[in-house]
N, C-alpha and C positions, 0 to 999 in steps of 0.2 A: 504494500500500500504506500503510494508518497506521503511524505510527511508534512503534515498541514497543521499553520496554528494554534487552527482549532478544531479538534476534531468531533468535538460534538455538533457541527454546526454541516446541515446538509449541500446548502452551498457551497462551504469552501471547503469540502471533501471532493465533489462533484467537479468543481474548476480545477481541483488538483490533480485531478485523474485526466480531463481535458486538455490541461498542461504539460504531465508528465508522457502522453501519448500522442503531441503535437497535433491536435484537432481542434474542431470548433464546434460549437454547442447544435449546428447547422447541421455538420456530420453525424453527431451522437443524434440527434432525432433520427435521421432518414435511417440509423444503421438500426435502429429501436420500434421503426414505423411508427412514430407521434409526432403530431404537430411540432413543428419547430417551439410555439411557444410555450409547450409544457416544460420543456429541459429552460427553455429561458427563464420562464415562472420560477422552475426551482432554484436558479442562481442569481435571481435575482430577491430570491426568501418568501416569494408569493405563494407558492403551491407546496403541499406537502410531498414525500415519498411516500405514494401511493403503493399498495402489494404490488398490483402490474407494474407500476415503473420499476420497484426494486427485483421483481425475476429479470426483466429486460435488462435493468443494468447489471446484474449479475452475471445473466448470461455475456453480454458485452464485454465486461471488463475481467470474466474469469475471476469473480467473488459468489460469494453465498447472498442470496437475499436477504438474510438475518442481516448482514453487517449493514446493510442498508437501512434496514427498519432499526435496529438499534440503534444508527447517528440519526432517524430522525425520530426515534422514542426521546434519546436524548436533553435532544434542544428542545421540543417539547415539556416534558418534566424540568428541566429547566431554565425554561418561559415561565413554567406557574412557579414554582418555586422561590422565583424573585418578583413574583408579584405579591405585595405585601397585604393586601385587602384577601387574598387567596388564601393567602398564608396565616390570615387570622380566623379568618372561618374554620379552614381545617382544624384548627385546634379545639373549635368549640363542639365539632362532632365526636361525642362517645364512644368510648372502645366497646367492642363488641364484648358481652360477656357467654359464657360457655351455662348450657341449662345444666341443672342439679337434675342429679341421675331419680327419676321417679321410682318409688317404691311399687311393686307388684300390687294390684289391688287384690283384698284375699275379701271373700265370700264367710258371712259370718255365719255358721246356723246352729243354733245350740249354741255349747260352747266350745266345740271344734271350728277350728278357721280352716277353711279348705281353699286351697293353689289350683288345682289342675282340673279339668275338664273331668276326667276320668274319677277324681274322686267328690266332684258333686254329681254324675250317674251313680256312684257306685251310694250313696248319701240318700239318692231321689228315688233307687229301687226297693231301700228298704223303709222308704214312708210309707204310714198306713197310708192304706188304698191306692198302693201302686199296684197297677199289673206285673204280672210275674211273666217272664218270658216264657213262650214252647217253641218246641222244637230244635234243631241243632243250632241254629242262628240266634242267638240271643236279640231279641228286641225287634228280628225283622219277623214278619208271617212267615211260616214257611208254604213251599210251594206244594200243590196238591198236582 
């Protein structure tokens, strides 16, 4: 990568590469098929690095699209960061707190607590005037 500045800054990484490869921002469009003035947008700090621009430049200059979306995450994060009205609100939004782990709810009857599915069947077969299973299937008809 040449060495630029500033490298957080998507322009003068972009002019750097344009320098370093003796071209003109004229050639990086046509070589990219975009308007000539998207690449001018970006160097002149109007337009962001959009996804597509940054595979196209990747592909161009033989980089990853990440390094591109990174110097323009960058200057971004670092636009709001010095902007101080930003920078005071953030403070006054709360941190996220993590929930308290809820207790199982248990099933009161008598004065057994019962957990699990299986032993309030097993609780509800033997109340009076429960039916009683027949057959090999407990609790389903059996078949005739």
């Amino acid at each position: 990568m040449p060495k630029t500045t500033n490298p957080k800054n998507p322009a003068v990484v972009l002019q750097s590469f344009i320098d370093k490869y003796e071209i003109n921002p004229f050639i990086v469009s046509k070589a990219l098929d975009v308007a000539y003035q998207s690449v001018a947008n970006i160097l002149k700090g109007k337009a962001r690095i959009t996804v597509s621009m940054a595979l196209r430049l990747a592909a161009y200059f033989g980089n990853t699209p990440q390094f591109w979306l990174d110097i323009q995450n960058s200057a971004e994060i670092e636009g709001f960061t010095s902007d101080s009205k930003f920078m005071s609100a953030l403070k006054k939004i709360p941190k996220a707190s993590k929930p308290v782990a809820k207790e199982k709810k248990e099933v009161k009857t008598g004065k057994k607590k019962l957990k699990s599915l299986s032993e309030k069947r097993k609780v509800a077969a033997k109340a009076p005037g429960a039916k009683k299973p027949k057959g090999k299937r407990a609790g389903r008809p059996a078949k005739k």
